[in-house]
C-alpha positions as CSV (number, residue, x, y, z in Angstrom):
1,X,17.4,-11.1,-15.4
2,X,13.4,-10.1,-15.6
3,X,12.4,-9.6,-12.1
4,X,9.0,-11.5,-11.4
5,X,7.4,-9.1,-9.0
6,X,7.5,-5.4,-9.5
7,X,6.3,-3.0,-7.1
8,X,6.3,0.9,-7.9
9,X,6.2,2.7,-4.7
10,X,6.1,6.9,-4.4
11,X,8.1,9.1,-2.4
12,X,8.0,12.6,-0.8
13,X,9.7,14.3,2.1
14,X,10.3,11.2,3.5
15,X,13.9,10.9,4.3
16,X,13.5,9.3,7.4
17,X,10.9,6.5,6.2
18,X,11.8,5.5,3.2
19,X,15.1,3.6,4.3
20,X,13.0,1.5,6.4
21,X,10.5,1.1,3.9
22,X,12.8,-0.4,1.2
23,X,15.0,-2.4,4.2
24,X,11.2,-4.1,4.6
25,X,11.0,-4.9,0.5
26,X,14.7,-6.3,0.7
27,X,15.7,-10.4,-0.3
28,X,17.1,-9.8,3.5
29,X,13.7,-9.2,5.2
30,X,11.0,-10.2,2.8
31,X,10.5,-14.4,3.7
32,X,11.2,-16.7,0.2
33,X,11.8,-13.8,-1.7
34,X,15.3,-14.4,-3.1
35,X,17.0,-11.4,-4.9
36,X,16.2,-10.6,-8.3
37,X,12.7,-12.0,-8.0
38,X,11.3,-8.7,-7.1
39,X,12.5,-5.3,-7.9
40,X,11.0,-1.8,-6.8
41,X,10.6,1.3,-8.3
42,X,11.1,4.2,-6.4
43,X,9.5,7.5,-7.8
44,X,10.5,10.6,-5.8
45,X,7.2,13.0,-6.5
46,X,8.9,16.3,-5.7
47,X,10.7,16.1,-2.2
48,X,12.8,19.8,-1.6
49,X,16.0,17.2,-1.4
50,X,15.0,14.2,-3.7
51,X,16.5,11.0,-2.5
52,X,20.0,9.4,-4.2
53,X,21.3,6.3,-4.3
54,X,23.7,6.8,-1.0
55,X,20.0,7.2,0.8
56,X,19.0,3.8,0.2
57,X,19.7,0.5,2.7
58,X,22.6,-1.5,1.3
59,X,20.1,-4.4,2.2
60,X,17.6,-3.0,-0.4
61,X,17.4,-5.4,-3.0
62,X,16.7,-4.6,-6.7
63,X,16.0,-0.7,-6.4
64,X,15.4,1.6,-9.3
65,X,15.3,5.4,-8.2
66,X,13.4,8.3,-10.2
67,X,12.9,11.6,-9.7
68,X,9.8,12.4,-11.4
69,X,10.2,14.9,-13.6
70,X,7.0,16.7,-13.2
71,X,5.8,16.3,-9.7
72,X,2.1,17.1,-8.8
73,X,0.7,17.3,-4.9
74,X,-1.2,14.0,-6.5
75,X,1.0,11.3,-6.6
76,X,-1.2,9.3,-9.6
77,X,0.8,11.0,-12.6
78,X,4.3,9.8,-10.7
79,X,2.2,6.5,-10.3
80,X,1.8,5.4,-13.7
81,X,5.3,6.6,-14.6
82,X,6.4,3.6,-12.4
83,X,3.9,1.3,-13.6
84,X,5.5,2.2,-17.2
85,X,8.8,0.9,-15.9
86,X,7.5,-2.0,-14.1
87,X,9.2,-5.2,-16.2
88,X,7.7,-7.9,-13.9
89,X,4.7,-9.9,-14.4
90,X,3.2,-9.0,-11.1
91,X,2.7,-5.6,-9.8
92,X,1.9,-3.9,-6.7
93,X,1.6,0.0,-6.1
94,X,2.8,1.3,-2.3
95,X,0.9,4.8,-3.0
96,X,2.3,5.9,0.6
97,X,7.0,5.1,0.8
98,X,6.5,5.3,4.3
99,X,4.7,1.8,5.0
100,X,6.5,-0.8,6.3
101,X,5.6,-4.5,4.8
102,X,5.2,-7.0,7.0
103,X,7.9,-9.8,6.1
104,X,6.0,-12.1,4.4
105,X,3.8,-9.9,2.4
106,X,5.3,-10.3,-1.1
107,X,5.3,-13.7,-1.8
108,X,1.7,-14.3,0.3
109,X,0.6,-11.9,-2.6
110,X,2.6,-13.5,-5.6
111,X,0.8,-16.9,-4.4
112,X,-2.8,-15.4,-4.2
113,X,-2.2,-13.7,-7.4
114,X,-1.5,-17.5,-8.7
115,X,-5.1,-18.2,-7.7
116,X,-6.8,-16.8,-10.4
117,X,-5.7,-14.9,-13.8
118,X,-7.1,-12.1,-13.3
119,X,-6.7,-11.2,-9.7
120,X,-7.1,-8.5,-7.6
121,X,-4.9,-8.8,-4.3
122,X,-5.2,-6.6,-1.3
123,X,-3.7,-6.4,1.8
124,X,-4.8,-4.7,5.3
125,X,-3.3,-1.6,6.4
126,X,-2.4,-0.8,9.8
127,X,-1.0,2.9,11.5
128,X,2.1,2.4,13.6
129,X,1.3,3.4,17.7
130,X,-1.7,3.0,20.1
131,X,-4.1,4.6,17.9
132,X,-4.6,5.6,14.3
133,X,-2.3,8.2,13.8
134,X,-4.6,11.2,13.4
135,X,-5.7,10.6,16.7
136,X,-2.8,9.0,18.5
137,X,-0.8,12.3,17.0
138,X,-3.3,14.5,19.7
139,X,-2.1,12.6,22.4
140,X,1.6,12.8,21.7
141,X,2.8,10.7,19.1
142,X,5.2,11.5,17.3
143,X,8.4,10.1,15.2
144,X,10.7,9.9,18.4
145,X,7.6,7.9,19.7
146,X,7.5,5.8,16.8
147,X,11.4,5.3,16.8
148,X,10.9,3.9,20.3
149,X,8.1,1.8,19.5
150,X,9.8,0.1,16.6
151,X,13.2,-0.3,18.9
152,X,11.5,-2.3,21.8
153,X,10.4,-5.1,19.7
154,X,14.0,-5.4,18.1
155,X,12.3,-4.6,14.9
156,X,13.4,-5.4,11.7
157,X,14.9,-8.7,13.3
158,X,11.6,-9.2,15.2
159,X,9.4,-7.9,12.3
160,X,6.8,-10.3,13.1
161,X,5.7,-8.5,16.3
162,X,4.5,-5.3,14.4
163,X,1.2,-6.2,15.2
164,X,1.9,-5.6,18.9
165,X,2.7,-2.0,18.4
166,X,0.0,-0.8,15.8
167,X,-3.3,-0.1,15.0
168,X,-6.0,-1.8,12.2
169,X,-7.0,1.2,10.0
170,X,-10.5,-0.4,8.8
171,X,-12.2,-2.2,12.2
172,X,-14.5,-4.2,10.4
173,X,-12.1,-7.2,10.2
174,X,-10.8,-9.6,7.9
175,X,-14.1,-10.0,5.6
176,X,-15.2,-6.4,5.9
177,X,-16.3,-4.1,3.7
178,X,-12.6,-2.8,2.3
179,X,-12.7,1.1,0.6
180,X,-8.4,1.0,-0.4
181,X,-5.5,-1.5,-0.1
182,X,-1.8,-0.1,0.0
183,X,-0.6,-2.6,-0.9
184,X,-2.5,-3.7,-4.1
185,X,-1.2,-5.9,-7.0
186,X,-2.5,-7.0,-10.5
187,X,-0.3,-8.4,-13.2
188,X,1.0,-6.1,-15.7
189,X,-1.7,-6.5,-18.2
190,X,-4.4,-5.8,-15.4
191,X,-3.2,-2.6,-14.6
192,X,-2.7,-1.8,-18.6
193,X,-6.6,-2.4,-18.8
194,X,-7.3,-0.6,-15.8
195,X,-5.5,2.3,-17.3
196,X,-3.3,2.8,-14.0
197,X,-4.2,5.7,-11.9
198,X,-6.8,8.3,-12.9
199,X,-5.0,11.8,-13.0
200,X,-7.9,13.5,-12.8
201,X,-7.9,13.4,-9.2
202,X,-5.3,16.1,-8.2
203,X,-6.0,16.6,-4.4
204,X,-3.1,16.8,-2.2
205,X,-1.5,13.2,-1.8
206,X,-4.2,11.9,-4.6
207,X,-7.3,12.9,-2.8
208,X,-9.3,9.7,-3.3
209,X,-6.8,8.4,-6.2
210,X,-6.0,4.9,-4.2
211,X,-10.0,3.8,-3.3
212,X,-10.8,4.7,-6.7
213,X,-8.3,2.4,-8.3
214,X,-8.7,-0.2,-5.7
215,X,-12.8,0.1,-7.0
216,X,-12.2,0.1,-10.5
217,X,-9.8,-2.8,-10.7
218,X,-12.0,-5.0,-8.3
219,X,-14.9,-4.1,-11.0
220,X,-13.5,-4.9,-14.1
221,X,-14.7,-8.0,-16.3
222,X,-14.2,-11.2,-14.2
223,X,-11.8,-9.6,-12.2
224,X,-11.4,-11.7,-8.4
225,X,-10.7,-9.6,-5.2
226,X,-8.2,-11.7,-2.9
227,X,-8.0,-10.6,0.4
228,X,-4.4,-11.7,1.9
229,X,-4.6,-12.6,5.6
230,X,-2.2,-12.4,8.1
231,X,0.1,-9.9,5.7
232,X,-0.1,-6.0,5.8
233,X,1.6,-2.7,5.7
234,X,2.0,-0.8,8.6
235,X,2.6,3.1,8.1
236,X,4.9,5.4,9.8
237,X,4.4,8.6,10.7
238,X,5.6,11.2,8.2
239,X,3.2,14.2,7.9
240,X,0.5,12.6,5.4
241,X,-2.3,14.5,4.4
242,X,-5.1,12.7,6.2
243,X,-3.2,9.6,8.4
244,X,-1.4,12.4,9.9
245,X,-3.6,15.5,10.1
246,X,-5.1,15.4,13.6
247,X,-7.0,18.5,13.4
248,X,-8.0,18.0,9.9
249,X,-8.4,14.5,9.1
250,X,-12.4,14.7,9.0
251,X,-12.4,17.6,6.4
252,X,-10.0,16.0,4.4
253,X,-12.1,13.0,4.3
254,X,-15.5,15.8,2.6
255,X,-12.7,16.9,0.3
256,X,-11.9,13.9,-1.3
257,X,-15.1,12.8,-1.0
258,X,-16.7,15.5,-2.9
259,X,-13.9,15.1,-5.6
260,X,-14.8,11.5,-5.8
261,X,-18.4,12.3,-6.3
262,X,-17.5,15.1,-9.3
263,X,-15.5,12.8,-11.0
264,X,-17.5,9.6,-10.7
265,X,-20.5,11.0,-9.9
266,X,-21.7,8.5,-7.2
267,X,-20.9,8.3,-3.6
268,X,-17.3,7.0,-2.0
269,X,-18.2,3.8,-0.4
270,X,-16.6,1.1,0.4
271,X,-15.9,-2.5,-1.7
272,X,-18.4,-5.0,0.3
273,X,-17.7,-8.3,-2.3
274,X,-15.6,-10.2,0.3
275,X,-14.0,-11.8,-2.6
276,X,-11.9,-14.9,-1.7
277,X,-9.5,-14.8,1.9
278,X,-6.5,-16.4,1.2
279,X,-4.4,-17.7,4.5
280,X,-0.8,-17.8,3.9
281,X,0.0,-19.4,6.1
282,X,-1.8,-22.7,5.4
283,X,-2.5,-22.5,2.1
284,X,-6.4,-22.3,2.7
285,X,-8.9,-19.9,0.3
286,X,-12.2,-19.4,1.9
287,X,-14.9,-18.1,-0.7
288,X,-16.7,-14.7,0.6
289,X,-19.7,-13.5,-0.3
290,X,-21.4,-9.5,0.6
291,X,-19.7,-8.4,3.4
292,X,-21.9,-8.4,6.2
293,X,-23.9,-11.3,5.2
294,X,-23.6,-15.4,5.8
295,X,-22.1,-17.1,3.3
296,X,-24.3,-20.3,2.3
């Protein structure tokens, strides 16, 4: 059976997140999302003890595990080895295992996708704990924290209480300008235009790889940036090379920056086309315009 959906999600070191990861892509958590209409590719992008099969969730669904055979500190290479396996007609890219979907986020995308043939969906990110996680790390935070957090809201059976224990990444809300998604998807043939990830960007963990692709595909030829309400990915905390890097998060930042602006030769800013906001929930698209501007 063809899966519908595909999603190609990368791996490192995370023994501890990417159980809970998958658990939140499973037929068992995921809302009107029986199995076999999604599958997900797991690329393991050099971890000292790569993941096996008795790692993953029995819950997991439709999971497909590769180590990749040549692993980079840039995940885009291990990327489009995934997207090269994906068999569905949809497909989304988790760039970071370790963020958990919120439980309605794959068919809330699969529907906006439906929207318009050559879609570009996107979804909000959030950082587990009372701050983002380069900051909240200063104060304390850590994966015992995080363990706790995610225990007093009964989580995964009460999954849709994440909110209450995280953080919005981006603060300029629903319609603002957007720099990345982590959750993005395009159909198959989108992505083949695109030309997947750019593997010229080798900083650690890809550098700015994901904004890059997220402003490419929303500037292709007639291409449609959906923003998905209500729907997001919230990340755990695993060591990341800029969520978690409290005392170098704001360097970081100038690196990939300055990589962005040798290889594209232009400044790293953000996507401020608003696109269309599609509401899950009801059904309802609202048409954007400039982010930061009224829309007549």
């Amino acid at each position: 059976m063809t899966p519908e959906i595909s999603i190609v999600l990368i791996s490192y070191e995370m023994a501890r997140e990417l159980p809970r990861t998958l658990h939140s892509l499973s037929p068992e958590y995921q809302r009107n999302c029986p199995a076999g209409r999604c599958e997900v590719i797991v690329v393991d992008n050099g971890s000292r003890t790569p993941p096996t099969a008795a790692d993953l969730p029995e819950t997991s669904g439709t999971v497909h595990l590769h180590i990749f055979p040549d692993p980079t500190p840039s995940p885009a290479a291990a990327i489009n080895f995934g997207l090269a396996r994906a068999r569905g007609e949809l497909v989304g890219v988790w760039i970071d295992g370790a963020r958990l979907a919120s439980p309605g986020l794959i068919d809330a995308c699969a529907r906006a996708a439906a929207l318009y043939p050559r879609a570009v969906v996107a979804t909000s990110s959030f950082h587990l704990g009372p701050d983002v996680q380069y900051a909240s790390i200063l104060n304390g935070y850590d994966a015992a924290e995080e363990d706790r957090l995610l225990a007093s809201i009964g989580w995964p059976a009460s999954a849709s209480r994440l909110p209450d224990i995280a953080t919005p990444v981006w603060r300029s809300g629903v319609d603002g300008p957007m720099l990345e998604s982590n959750a993005l998807f395009m159909r198959r043939a989108l992505w083949e235009e695109l030309g997947g990830y750019d593997e010229a960007f080798v900083g650690p963990g890809g550098g700015a790889v994901n904004p890059d692709t997220f402003i490419r595909a929303c500037a292709l030829p007639d291409a449609k940036l959906i923003r998905v309400q209500r729907e997001a990915t919230y990340h755990q905390i695993h060591g990341g090379t800029i969520s978690n890097a409290p005392n170098r998060a704001v360097e970081a930042g100038k690196l990939l920056a300055r990589e962005y602006f040798r290889l594209r030769r232009k400044p790293l800013l953000p996507v401020r086309e608003t696109g269309w906001l599609f509401d899950p929930l009801t059904g309802n698209v609202q048409e954007g315009g400039l982010a930061g501007e009224a829309v007549e």
